[in-house]
N, CA, C and O atoms as a CHARMM CRD file, in Angstrom:
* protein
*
  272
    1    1 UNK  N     32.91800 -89.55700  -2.28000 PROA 1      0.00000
    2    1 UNK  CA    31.54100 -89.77500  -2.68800 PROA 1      0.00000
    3    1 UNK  C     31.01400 -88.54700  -3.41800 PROA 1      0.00000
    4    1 UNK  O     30.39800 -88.63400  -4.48000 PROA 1      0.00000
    5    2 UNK  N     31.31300 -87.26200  -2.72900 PROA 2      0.00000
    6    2 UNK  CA    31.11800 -86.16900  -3.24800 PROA 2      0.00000
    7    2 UNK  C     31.46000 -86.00000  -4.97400 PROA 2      0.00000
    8    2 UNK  O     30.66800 -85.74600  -5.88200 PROA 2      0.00000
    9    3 UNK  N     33.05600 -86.26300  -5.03600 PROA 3      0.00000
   10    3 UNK  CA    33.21900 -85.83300  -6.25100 PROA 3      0.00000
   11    3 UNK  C     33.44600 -87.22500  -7.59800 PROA 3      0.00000
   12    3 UNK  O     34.14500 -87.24600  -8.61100 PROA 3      0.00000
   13    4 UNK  N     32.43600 -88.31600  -6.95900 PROA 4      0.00000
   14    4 UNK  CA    32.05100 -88.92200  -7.78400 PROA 4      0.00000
   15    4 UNK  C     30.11300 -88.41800  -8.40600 PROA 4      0.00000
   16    4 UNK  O     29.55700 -88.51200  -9.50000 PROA 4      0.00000
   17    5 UNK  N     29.78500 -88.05200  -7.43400 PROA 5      0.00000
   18    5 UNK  CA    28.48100 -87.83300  -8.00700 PROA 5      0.00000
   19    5 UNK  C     28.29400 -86.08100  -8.25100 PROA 5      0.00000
   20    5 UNK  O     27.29200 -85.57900  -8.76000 PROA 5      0.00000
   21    6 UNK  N     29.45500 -85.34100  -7.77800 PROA 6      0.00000
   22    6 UNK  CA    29.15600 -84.08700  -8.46900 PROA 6      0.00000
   23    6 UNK  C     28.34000 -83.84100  -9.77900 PROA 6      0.00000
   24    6 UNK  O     28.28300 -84.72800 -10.63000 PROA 6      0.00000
   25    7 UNK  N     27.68300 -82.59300  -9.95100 PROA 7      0.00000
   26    7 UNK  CA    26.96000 -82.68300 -10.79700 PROA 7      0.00000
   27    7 UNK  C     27.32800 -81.64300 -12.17400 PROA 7      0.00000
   28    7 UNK  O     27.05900 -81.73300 -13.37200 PROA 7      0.00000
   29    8 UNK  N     28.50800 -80.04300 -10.87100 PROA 8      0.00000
   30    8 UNK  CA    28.79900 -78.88500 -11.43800 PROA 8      0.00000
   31    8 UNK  C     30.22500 -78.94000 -10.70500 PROA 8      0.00000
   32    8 UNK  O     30.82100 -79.65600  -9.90000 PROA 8      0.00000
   33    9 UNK  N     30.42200 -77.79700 -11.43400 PROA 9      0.00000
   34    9 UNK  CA    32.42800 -77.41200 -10.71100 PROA 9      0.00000
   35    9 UNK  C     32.08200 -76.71900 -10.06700 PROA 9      0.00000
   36    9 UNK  O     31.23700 -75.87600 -10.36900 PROA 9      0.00000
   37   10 UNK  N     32.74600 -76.86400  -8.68200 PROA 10     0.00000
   38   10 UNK  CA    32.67300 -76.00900  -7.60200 PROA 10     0.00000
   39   10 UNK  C     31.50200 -76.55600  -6.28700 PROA 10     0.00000
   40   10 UNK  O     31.22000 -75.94100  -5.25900 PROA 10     0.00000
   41   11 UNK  N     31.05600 -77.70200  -6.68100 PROA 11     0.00000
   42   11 UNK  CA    30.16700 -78.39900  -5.50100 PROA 11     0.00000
   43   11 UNK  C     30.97300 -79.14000  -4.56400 PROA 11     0.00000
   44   11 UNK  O     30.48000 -79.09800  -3.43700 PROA 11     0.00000
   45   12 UNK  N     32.27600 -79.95100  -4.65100 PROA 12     0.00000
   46   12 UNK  CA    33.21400 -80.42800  -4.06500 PROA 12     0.00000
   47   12 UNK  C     33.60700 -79.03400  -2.93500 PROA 12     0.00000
   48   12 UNK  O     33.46500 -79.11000  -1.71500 PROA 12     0.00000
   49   13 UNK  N     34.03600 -78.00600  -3.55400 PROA 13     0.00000
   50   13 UNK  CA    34.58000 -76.66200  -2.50700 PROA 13     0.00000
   51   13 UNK  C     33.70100 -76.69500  -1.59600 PROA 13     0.00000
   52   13 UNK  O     33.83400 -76.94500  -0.39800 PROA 13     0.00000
   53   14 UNK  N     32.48200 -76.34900  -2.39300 PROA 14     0.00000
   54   14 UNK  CA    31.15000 -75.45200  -1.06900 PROA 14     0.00000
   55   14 UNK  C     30.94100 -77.23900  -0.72900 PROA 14     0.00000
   56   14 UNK  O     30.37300 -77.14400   0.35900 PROA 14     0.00000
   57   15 UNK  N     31.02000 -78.29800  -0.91400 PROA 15     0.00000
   58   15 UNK  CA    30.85400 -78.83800   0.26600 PROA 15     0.00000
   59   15 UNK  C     31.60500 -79.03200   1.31500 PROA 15     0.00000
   60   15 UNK  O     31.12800 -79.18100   2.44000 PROA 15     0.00000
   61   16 UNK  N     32.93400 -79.05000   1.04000 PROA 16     0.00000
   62   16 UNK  CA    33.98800 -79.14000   1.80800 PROA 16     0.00000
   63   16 UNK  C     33.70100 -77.99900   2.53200 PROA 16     0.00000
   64   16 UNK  O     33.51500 -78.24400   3.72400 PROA 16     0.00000
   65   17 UNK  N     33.62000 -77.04900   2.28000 PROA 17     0.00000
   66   17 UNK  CA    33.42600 -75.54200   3.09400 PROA 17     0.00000
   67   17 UNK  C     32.04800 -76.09600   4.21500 PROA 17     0.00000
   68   17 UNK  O     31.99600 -75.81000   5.41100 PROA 17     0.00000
   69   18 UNK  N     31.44400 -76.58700   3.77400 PROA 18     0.00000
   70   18 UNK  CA    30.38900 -76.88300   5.03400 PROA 18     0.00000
   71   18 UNK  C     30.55400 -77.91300   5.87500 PROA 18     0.00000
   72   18 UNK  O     30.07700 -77.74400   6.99700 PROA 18     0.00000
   73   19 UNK  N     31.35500 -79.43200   5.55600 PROA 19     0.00000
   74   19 UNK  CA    31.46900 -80.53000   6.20400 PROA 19     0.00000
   75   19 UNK  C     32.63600 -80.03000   7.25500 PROA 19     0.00000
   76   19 UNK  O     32.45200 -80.32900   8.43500 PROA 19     0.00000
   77   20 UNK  N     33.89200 -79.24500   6.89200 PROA 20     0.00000
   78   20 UNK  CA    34.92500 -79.00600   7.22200 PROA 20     0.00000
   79   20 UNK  C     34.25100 -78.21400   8.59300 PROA 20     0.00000
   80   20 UNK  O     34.33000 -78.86200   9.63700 PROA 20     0.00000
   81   21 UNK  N     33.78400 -77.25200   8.64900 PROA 21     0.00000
   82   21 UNK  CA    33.67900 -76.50800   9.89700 PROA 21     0.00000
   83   21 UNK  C     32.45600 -76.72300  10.50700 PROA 21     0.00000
   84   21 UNK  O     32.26900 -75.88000  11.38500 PROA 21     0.00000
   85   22 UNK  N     31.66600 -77.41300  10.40700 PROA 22     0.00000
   86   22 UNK  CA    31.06600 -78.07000  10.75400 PROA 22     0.00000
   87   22 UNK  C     31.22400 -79.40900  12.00600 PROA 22     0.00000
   88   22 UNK  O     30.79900 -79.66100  13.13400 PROA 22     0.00000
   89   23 UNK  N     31.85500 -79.84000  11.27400 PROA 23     0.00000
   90   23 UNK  CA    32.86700 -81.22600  12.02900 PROA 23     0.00000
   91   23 UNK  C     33.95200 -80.47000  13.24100 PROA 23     0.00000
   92   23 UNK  O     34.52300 -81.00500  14.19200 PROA 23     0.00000
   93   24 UNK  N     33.96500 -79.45300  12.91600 PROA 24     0.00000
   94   24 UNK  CA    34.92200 -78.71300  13.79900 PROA 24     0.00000
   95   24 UNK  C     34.35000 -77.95800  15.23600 PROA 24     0.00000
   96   24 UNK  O     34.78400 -77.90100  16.38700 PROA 24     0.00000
   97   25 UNK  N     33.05600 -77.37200  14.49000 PROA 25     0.00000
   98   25 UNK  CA    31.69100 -76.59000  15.44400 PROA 25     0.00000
   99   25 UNK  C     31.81600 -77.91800  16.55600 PROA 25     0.00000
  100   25 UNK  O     32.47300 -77.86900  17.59600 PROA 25     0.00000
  101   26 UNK  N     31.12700 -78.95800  16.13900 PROA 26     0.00000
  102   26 UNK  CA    31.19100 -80.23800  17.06600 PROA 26     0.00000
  103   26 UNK  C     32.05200 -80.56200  17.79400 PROA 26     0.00000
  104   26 UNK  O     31.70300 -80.85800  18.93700 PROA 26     0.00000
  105   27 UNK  N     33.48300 -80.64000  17.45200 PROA 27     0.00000
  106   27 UNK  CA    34.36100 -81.11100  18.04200 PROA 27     0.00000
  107   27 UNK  C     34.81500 -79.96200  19.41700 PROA 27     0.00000
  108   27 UNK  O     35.23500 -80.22600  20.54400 PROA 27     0.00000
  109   28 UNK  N     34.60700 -79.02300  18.95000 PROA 28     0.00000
  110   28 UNK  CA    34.59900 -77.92100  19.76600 PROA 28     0.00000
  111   28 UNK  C     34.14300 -78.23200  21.04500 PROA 28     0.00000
  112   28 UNK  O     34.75700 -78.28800  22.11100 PROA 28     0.00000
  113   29 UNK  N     32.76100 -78.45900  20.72900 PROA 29     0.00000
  114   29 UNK  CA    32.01200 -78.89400  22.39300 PROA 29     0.00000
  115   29 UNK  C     32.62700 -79.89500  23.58500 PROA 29     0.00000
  116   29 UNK  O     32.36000 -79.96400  24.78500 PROA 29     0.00000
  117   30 UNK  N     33.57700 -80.65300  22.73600 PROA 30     0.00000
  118   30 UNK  CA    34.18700 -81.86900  23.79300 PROA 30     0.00000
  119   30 UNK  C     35.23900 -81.43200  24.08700 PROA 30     0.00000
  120   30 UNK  O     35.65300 -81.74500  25.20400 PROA 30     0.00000
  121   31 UNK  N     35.94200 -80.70400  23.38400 PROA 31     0.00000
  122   31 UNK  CA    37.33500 -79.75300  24.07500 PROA 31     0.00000
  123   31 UNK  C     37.02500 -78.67100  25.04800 PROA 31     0.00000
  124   31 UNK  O     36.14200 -77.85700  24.77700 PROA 31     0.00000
  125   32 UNK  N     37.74200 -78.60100  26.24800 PROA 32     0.00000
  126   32 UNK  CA    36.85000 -77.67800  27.31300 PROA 32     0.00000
  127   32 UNK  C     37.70800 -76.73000  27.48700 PROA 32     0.00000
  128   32 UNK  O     37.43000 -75.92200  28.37400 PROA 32     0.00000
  129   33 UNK  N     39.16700 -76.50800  26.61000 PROA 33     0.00000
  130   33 UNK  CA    40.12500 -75.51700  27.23100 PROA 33     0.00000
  131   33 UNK  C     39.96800 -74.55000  26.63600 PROA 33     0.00000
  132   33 UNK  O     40.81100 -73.70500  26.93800 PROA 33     0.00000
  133   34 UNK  N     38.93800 -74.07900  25.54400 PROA 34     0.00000
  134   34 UNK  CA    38.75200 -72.45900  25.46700 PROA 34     0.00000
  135   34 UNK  C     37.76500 -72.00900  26.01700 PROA 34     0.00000
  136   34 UNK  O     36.81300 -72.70400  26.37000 PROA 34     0.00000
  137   35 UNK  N     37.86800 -70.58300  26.19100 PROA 35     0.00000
  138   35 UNK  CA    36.69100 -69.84500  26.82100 PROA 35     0.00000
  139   35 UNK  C     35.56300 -69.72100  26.11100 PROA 35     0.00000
  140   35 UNK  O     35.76400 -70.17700  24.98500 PROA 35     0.00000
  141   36 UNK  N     34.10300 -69.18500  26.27900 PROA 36     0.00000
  142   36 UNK  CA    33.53700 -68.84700  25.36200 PROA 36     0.00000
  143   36 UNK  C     33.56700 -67.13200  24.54100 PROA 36     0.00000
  144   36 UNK  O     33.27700 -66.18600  25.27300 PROA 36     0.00000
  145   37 UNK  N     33.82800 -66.91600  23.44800 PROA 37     0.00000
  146   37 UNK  CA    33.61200 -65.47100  23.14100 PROA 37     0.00000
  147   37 UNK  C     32.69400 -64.81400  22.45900 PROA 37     0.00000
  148   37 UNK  O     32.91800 -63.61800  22.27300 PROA 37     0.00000
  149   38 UNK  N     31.72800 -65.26300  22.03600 PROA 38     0.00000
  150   38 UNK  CA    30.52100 -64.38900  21.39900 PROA 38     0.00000
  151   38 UNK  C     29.30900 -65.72400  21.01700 PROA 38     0.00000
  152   38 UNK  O     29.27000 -66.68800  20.25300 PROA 38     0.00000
  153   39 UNK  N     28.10900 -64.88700  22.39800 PROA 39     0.00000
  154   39 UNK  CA    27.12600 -65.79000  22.02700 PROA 39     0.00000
  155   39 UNK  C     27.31500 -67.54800  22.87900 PROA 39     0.00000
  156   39 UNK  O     26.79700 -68.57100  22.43000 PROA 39     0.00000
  157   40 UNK  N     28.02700 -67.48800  23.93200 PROA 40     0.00000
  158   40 UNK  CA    28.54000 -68.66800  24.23900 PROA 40     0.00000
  159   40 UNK  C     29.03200 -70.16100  23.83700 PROA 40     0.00000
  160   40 UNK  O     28.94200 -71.29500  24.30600 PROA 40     0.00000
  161   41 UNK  N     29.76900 -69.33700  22.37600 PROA 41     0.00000
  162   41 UNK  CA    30.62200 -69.98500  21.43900 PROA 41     0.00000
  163   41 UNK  C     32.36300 -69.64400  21.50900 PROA 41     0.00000
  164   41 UNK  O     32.69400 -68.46000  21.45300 PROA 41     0.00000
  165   42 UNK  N     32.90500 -70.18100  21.57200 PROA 42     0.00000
  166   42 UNK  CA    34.16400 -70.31700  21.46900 PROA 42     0.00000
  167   42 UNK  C     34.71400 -69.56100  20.13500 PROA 42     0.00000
  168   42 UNK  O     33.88500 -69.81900  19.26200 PROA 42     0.00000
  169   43 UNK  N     35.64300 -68.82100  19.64300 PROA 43     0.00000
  170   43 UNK  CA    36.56000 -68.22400  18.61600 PROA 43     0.00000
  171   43 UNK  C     36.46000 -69.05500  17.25400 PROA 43     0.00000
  172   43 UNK  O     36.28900 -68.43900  16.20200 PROA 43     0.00000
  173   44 UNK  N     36.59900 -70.88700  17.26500 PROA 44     0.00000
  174   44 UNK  CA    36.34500 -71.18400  16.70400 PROA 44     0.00000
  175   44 UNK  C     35.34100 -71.62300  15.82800 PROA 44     0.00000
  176   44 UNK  O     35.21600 -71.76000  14.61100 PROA 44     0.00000
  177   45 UNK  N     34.39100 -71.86900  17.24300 PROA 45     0.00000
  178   45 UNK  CA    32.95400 -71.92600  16.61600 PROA 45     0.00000
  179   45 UNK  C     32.32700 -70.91000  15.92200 PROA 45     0.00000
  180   45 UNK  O     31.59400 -71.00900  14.93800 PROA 45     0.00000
  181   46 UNK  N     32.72800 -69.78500  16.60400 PROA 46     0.00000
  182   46 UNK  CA    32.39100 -68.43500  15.73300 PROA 46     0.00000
  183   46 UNK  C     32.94300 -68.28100  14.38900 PROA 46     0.00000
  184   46 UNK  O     32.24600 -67.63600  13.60600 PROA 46     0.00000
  185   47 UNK  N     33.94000 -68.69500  14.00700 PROA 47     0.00000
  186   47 UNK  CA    34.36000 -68.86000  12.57800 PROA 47     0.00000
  187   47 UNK  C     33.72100 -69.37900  12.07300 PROA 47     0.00000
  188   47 UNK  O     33.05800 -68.90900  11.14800 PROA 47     0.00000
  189   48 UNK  N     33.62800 -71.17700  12.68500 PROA 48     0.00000
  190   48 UNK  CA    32.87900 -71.92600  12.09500 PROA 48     0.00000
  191   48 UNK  C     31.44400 -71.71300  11.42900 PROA 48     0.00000
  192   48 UNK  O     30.98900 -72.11500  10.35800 PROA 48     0.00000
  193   49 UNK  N     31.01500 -71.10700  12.22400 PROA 49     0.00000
  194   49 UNK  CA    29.69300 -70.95500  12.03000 PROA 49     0.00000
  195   49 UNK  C     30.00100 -69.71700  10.69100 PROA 49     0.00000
  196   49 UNK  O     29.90200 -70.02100   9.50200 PROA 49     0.00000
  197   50 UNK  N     30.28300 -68.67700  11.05200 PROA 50     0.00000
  198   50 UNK  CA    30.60600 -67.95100   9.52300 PROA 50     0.00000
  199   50 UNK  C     31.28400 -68.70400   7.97100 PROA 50     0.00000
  200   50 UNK  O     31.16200 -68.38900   6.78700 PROA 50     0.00000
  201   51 UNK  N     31.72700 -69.37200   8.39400 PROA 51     0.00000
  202   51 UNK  CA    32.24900 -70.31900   7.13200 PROA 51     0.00000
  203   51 UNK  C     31.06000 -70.90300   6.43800 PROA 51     0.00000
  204   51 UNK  O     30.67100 -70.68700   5.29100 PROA 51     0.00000
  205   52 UNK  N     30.39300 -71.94200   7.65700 PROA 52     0.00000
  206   52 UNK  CA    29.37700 -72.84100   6.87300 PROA 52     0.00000
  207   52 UNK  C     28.49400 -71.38800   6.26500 PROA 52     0.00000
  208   52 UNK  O     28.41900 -71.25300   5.04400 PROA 52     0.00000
  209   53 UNK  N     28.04000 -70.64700   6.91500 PROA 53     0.00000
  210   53 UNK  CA    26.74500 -69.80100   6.26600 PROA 53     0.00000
  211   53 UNK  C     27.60000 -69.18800   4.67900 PROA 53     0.00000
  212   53 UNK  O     27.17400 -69.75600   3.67400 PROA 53     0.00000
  213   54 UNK  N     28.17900 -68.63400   4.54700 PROA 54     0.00000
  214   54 UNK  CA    28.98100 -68.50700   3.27000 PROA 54     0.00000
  215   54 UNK  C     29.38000 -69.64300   2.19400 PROA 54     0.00000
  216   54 UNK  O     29.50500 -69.51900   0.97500 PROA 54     0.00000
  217   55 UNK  N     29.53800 -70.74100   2.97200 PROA 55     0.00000
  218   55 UNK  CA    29.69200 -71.94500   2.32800 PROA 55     0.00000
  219   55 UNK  C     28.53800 -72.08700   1.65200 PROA 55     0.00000
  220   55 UNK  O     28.63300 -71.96600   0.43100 PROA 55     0.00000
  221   56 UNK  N     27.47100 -72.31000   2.10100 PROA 56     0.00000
  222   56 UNK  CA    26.03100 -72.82700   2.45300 PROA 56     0.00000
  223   56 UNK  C     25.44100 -71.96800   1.38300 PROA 56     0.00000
  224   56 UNK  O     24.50700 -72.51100   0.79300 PROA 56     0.00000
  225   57 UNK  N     25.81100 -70.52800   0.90600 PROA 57     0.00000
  226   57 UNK  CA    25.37300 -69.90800   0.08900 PROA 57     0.00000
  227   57 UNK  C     26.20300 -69.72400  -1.21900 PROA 57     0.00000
  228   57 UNK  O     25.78000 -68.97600  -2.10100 PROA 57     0.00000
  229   58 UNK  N     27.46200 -70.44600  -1.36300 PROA 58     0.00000
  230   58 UNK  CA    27.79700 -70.58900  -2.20100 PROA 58     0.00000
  231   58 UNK  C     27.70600 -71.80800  -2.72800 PROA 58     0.00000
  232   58 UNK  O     27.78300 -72.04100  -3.93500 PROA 58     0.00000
  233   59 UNK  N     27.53500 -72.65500  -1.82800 PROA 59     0.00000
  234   59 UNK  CA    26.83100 -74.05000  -3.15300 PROA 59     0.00000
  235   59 UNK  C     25.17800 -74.36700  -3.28100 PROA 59     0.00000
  236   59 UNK  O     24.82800 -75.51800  -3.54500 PROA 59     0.00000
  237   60 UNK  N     24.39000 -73.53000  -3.12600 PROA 60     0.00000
  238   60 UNK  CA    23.01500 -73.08100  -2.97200 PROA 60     0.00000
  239   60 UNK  C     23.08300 -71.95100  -4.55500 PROA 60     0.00000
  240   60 UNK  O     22.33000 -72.09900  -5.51700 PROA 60     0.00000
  241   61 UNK  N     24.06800 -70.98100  -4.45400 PROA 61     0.00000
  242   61 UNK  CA    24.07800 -70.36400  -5.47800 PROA 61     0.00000
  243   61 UNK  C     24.81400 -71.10800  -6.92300 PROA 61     0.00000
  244   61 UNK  O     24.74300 -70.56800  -8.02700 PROA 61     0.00000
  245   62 UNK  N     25.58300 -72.55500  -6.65400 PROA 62     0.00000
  246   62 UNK  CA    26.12900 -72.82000  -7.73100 PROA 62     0.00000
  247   62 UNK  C     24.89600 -74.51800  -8.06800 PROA 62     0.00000
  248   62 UNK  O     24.60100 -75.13000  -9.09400 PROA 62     0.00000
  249   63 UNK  N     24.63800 -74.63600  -7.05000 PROA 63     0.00000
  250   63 UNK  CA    23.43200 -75.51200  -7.27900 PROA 63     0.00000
  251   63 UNK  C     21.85000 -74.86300  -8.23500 PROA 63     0.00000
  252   63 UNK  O     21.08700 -75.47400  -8.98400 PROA 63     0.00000
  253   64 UNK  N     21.85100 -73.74200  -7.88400 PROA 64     0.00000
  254   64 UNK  CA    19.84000 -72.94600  -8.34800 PROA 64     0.00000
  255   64 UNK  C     20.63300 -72.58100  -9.78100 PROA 64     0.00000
  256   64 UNK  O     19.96200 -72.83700 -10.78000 PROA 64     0.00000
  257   65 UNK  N     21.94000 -72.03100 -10.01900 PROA 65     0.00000
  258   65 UNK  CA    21.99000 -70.79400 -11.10900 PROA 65     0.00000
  259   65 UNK  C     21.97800 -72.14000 -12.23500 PROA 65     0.00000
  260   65 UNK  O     21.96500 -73.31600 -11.87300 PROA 65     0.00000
  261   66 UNK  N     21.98700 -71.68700 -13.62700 PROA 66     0.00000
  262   66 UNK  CA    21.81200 -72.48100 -14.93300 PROA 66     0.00000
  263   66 UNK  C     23.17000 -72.54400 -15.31700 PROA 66     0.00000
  264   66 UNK  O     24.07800 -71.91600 -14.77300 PROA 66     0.00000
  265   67 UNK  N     23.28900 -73.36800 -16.33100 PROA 67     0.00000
  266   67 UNK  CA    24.46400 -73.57200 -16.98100 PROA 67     0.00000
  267   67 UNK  C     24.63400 -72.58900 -17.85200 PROA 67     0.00000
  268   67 UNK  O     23.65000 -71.91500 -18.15900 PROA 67     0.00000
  269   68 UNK  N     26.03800 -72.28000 -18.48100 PROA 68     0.00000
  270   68 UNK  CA    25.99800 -71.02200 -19.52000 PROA 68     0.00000
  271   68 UNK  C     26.21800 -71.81300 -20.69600 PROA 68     0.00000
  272   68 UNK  O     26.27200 -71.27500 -21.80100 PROA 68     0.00000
């Protein structure tokens, strides 16, 4: 759906970069065999969560900037 209505190159990545760990943050919660390590998040969630915010600002920055 994404990369039929794309609009620019590089909106497919940064969305994938946000749906991807995202979906993962979630899935996290129903799996109970890791511990928590920072913030009472799990290793992965802690990635996760760094991914989407980088994600999140790279298709924010390829969404606002102009065409050349």
């Amino acid at each position: 759906i994404i990369w039929t209505h794309r609009k620019r190159d590089g909106v497919v990545l940064g969305a994938l970069g946000v749906l991807y760990p995202l979906s993962r943050f979630l899935m996290e919660f129903i799996r109970g065999d890791n511990p928590a390590v920072f913030l009472g998040m799990t290793a992965s969630q802690t990635v996760s969560v760094a991914v989407i915010i980088i994600s999140a600002i790279f298709l924010l920055r390829i969404l606002t900037t102009k065409e050349r």
